[in-house]
C-alpha positions as semicolon CSV with decimal commas, in nm:
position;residue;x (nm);y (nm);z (nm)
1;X;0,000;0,000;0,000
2;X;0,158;0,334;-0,070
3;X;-0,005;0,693;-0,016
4;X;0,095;1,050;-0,086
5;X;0,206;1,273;0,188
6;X;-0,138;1,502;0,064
7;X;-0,363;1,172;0,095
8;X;-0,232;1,137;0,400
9;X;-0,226;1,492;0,558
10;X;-0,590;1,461;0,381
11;X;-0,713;1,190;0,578
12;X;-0,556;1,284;0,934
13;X;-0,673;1,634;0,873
14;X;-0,312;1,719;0,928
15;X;-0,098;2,061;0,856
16;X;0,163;2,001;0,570
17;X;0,479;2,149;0,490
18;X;0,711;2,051;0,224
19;X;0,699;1,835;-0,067
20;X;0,288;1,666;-0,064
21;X;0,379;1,422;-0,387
22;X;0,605;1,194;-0,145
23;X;0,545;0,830;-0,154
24;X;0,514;0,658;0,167
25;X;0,443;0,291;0,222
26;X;0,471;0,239;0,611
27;X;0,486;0,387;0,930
28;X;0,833;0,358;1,110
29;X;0,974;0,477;1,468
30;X;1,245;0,735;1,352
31;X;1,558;0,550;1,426
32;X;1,427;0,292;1,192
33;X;1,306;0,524;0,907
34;X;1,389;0,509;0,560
35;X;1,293;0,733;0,274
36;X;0,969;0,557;0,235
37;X;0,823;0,567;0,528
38;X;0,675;0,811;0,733
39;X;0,882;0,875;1,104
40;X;0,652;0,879;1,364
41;X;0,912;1,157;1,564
42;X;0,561;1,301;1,785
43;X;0,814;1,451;2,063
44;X;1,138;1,645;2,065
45;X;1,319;1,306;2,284
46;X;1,307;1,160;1,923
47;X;1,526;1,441;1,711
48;X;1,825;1,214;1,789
49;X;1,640;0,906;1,618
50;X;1,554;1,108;1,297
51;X;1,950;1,209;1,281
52;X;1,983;0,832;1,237
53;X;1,737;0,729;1,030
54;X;1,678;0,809;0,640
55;X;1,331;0,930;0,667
56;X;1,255;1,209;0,400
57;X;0,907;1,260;0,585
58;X;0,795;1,291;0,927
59;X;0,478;1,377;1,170
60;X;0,627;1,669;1,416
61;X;0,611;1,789;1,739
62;X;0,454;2,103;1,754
63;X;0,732;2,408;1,649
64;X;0,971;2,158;1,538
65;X;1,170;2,320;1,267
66;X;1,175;2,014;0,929
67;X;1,435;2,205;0,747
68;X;1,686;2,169;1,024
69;X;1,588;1,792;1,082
70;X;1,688;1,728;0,728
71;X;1,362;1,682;0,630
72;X;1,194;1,755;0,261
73;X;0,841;1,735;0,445
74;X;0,619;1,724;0,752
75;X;0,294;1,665;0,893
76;X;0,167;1,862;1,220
77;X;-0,102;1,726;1,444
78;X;-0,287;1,838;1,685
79;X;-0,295;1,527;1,931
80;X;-0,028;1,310;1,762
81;X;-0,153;1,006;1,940
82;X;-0,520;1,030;1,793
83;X;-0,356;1,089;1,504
84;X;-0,172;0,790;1,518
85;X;-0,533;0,605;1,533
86;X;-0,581;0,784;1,189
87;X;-0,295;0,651;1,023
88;X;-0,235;0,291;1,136
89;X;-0,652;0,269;1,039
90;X;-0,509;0,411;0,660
91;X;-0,213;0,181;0,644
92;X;-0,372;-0,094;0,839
93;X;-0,464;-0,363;0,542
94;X;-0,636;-0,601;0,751
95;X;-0,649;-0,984;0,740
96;X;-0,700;-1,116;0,377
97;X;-1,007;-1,326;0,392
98;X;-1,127;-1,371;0,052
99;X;-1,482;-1,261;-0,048
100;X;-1,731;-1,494;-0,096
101;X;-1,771;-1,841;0,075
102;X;-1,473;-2,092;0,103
103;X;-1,558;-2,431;-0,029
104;X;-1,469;-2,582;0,275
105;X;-1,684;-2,380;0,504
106;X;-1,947;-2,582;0,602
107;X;-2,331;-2,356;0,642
108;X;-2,625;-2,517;0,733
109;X;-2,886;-2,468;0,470
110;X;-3,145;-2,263;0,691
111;X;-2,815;-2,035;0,785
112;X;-2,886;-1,635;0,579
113;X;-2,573;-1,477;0,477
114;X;-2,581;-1,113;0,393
115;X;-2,502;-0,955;0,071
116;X;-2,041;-0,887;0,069
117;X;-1,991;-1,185;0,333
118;X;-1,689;-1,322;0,322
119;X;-1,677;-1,671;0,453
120;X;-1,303;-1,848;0,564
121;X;-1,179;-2,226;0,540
122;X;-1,316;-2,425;0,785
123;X;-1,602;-2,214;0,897
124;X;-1,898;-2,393;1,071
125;X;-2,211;-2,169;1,056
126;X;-2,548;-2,357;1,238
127;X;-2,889;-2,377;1,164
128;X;-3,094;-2,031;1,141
129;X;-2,772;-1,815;1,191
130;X;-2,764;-1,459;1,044
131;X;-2,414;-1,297;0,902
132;X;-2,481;-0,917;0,805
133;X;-2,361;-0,802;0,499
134;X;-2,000;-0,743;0,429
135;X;-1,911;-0,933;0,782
136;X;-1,607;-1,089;0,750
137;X;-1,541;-1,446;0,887
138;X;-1,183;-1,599;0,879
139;X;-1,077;-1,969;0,891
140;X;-1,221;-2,223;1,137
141;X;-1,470;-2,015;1,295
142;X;-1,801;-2,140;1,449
143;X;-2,141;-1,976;1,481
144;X;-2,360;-2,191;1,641
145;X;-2,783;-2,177;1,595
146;X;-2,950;-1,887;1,531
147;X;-2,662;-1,626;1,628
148;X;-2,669;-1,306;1,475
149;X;-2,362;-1,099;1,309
150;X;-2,403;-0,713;1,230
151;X;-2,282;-0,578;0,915
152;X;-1,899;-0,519;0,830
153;X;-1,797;-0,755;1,150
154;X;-1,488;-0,931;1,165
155;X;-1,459;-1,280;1,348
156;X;-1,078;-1,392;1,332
157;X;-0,922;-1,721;1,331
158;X;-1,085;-1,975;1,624
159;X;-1,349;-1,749;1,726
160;X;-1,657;-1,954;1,886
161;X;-1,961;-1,778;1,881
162;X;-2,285;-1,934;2,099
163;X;-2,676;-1,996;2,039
164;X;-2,836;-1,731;1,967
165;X;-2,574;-1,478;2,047
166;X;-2,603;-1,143;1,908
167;X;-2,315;-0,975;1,789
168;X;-2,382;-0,572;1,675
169;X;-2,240;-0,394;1,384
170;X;-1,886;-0,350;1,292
171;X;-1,761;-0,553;1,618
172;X;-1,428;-0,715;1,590
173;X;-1,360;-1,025;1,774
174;X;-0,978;-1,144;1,846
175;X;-0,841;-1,511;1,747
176;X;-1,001;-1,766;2,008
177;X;-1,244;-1,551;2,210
178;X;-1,564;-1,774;2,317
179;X;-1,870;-1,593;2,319
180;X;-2,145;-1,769;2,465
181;X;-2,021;-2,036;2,673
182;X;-2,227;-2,115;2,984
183;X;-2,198;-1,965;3,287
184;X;-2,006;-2,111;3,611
185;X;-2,292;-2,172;3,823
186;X;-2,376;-2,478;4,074
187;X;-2,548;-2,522;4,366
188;X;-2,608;-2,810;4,664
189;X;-2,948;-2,930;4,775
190;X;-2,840;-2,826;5,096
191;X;-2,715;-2,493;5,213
192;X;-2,293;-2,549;5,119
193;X;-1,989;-2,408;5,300
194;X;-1,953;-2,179;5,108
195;X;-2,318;-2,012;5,200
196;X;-2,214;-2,011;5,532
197;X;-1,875;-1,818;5,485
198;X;-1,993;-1,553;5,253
199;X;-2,229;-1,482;5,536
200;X;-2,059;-1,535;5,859
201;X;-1,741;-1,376;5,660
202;X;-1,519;-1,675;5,834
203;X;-1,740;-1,941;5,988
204;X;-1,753;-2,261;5,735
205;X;-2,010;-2,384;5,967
206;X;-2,113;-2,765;6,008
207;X;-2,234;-2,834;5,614
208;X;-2,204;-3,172;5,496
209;X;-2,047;-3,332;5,238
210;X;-2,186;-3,246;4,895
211;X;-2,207;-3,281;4,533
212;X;-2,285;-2,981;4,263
213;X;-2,568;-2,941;4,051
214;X;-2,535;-2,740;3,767
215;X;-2,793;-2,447;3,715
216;X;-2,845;-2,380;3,326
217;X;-2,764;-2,139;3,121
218;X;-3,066;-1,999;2,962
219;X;-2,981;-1,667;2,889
220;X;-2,750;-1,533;2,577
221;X;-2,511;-1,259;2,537
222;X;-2,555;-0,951;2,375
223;X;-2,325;-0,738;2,229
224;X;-2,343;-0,390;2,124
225;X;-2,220;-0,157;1,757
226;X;-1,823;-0,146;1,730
227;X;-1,724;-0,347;2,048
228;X;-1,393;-0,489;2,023
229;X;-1,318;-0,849;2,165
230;X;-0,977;-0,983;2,272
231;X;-0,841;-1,313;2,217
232;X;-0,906;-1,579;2,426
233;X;-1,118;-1,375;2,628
234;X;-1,461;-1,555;2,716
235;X;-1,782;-1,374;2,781
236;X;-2,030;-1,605;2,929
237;X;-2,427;-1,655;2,868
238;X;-2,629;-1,555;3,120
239;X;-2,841;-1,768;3,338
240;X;-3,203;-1,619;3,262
241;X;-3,129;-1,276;3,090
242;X;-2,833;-1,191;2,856
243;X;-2,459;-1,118;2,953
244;X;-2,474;-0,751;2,778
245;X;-2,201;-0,549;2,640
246;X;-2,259;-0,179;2,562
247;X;-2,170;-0,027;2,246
248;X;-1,836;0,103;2,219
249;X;-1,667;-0,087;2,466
250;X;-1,325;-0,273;2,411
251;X;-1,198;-0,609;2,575
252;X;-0,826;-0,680;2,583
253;X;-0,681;-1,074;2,566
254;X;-0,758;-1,310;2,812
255;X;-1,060;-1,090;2,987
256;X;-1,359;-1,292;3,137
257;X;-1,662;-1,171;3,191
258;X;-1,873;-1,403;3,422
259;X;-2,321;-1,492;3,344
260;X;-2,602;-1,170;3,392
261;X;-2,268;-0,906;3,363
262;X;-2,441;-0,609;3,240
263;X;-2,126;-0,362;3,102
264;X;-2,233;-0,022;2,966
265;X;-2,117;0,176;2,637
266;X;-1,717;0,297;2,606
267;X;-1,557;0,096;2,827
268;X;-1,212;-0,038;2,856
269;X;-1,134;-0,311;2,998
270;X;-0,725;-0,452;2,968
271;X;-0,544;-0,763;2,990
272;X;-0,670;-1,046;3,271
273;X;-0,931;-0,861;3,390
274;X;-1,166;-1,074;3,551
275;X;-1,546;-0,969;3,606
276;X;-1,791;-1,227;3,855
277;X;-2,160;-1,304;3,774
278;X;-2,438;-1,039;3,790
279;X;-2,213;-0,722;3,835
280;X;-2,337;-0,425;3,649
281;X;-2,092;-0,173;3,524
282;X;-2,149;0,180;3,409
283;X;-2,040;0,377;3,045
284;X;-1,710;0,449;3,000
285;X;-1,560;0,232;3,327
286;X;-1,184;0,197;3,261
287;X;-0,994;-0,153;3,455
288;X;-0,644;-0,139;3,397
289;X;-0,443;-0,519;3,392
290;X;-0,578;-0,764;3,648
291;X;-0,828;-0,604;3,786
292;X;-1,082;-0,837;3,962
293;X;-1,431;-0,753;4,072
294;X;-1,672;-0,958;4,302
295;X;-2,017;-1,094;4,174
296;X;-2,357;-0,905;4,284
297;X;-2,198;-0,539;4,318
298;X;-2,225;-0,232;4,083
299;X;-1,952;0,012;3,942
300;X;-2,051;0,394;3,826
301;X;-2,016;0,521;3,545
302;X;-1,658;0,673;3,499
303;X;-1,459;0,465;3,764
304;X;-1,102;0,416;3,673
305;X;-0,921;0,121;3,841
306;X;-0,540;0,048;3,844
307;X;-0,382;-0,242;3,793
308;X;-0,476;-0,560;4,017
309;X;-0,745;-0,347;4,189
310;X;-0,998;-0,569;4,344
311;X;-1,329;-0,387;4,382
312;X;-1,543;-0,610;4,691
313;X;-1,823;-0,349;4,724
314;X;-2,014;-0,109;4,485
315;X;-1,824;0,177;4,370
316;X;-1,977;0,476;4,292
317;X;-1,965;0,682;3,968
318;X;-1,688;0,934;3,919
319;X;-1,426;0,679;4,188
320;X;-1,054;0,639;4,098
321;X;-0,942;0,306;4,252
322;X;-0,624;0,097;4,336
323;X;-0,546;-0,190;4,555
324;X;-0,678;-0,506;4,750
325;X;-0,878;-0,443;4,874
326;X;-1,011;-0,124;4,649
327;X;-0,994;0,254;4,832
328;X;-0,922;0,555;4,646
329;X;-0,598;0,585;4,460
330;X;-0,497;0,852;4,693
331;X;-0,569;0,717;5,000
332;X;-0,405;0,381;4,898
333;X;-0,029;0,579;4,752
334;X;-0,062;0,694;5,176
335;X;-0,129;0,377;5,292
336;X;0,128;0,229;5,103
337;X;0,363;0,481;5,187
338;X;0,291;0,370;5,567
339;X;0,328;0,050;5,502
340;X;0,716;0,115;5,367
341;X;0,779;0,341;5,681
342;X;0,636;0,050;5,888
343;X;1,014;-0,113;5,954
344;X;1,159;0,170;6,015
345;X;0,913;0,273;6,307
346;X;0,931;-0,090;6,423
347;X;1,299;0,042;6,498
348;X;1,216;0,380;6,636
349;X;0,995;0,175;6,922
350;X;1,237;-0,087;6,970
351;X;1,515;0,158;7,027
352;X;1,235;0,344;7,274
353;X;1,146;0,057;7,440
354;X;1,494;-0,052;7,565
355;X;1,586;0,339;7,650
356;X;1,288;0,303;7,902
357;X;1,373;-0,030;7,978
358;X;1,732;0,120;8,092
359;X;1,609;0,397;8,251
360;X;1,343;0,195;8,463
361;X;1,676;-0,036;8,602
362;X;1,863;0,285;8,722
363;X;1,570;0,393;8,909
């Protein structure tokens, strides 16, 4: 793929200097550059990198002077990392899945496939399934009964897709993510151990020995317009209703959602995170790596967790959180701070207690 500096100043709505009839045919960090790419130098730290490189073309800081950098053009951005988004979405040319329907994919007759599908190797589609038009499916794939696929998706290698899941328009879903698996949910005849802990917060009490019975999944999942799915994350059917994801919202690799998970519009949710049954979670939550949260609570719209937060208790909207268990991020930076003074108090007290200690002798 090649473009014109103009094309792409064009496209990122971008300020141009220099010489617009430049060929580029990739993106490259600056050090790396050569004269056909474009130098992604955003930041003054990476002047040094362009002195190395060969690029002929560049995207600037703001009041970085091209001439000096050796440079025959430049782009200007306002916010260089949105702009970024711009570009890599230009140069980006996606996974080649040929259009039209693989001989080898295997479509169950009552299955409707929209008008632009393209259809992989090895792609299972069951009975009464729908596949909007211009989705794209790549190889070995599997959409089970009577789920639905909005227009201009894209399923990627491995993907299993439930009954009756519904998937919304232009959602992109990550080699091996399971959609629609059933949810992890058993009970005893008899009230378990595990009853009797979660409400005595410590007391196993005297329940007997027990098997599990599985409760059903009857429930789907829904998903919203232009959410983005991980691989090998797994978003699980709910138990009665639908597991729902809002429009909007991404999902990084290896993120579980657990059954009846209600998660709002414009989230972001990153690597491991880990979500228990029947939580509900506002628009535009953000849970950085790791982050864990317990079954039956709600989060507010806006709450930002770091990394390896564990969120017991309902959060309300607006909350920043950190830590295990979850407080505000500024209480838990002077907590932790404590904590690291802790050894060196143990000291000061030690050293206090055998002052006294000599001073009560010489009495």
């Amino acid at each position: 793929m090649a473009f014109t500096l103009d094309q792409i100043a064009t496209a990122l709505g971008a300020r141009l200097e220099g010489d617009g009839s430049l060929t580029i045919t990739r993106a490259a960090e600056p050090a790396e550059a050569g004269p056909d790419a474009l130098a992604l130098a955003m930041k003054p730290d990476y002047a040094e990198g362009l002195a190395r490189g060969g690029a002929q073309a560049a995207i600037l800081w703001d009041g970085a002077d091209r001439r000096a950098l050796g440079l025959r053009a430049a782009l200007f951005v306002p916010r260089p990392r949105y702009a970024l988004s711009g570009l890599t979405r230009l140069m980006d040319p996606g996974p080649e899945i040929a259009p039209g329907i693989h001989p080898s994919a295997v479509i169950d007759p009552d299955a409707r496939i929209g008008d632009g599908a393209a259809i992989g190797p090895l792609v299972v589609i069951g009975p009464r399934a729908e596949i909007g038009p211009r989705a794209r499916i790549s190889a070995h794939a599997v959409i089970a009964e009577e789920a639905r696929i909005g227009a201009d998706a894209l399923i990627l290698a491995g993907v299993r897709i439930g009954a009756r899941v519904t998937l919304g328009d232009r959602v992109i879903v990550q080699p091996g993510a399971v959609i629609g698996a059933d949810g992890f949910s058993f009970v005893t005849p008899e009230k378990s151990a595990v009853e009797n802990v979660r409400a005595t917060l410590g007391d196993a009490g005297a329940a007997g020995a027990q098997s599990w019975t599985r409760i059903h999944s009857l429930g789907s999942v829904t998903i919203g317009d232009d959410v983005e799915i991980g691989a090998n994350s797994c978003i699980d059917r709910g138990t009665i209703r639908d597991t729902v994801i809002g429009a909007g919202t991404k999902l990084d690799n290896l993120v579980h959602v657990g059954h009846n998970v209600r998660i709002g519009r414009d989230c972001l949710l990153c690597g491991q995170v880990g979500i228990a049954g029947s939580v509900r979670i506002g628009d535009r939550v953000v849970f950085a790596g790791q982050v864990g949260v317990n079954d039956n609570i709600f989060v507010g719209d806006d709450v930002i967790a770091g990394g390896a937060t564990k969120i017991f208790t309902n959060a309300p909207a607006g909350r920043v959180l950190l830590g295990y268990p979850a407080m505000r991020m500024d209480a838990h930076v002077e907590a932790y701070k404590g904590l690291r003074r802790l050894p060196r108090l143990f000291a000061q007290v030690a050293a206090l207690q055998k002052a006294v200690s000599k001073l009560s002798r010489s009495d």
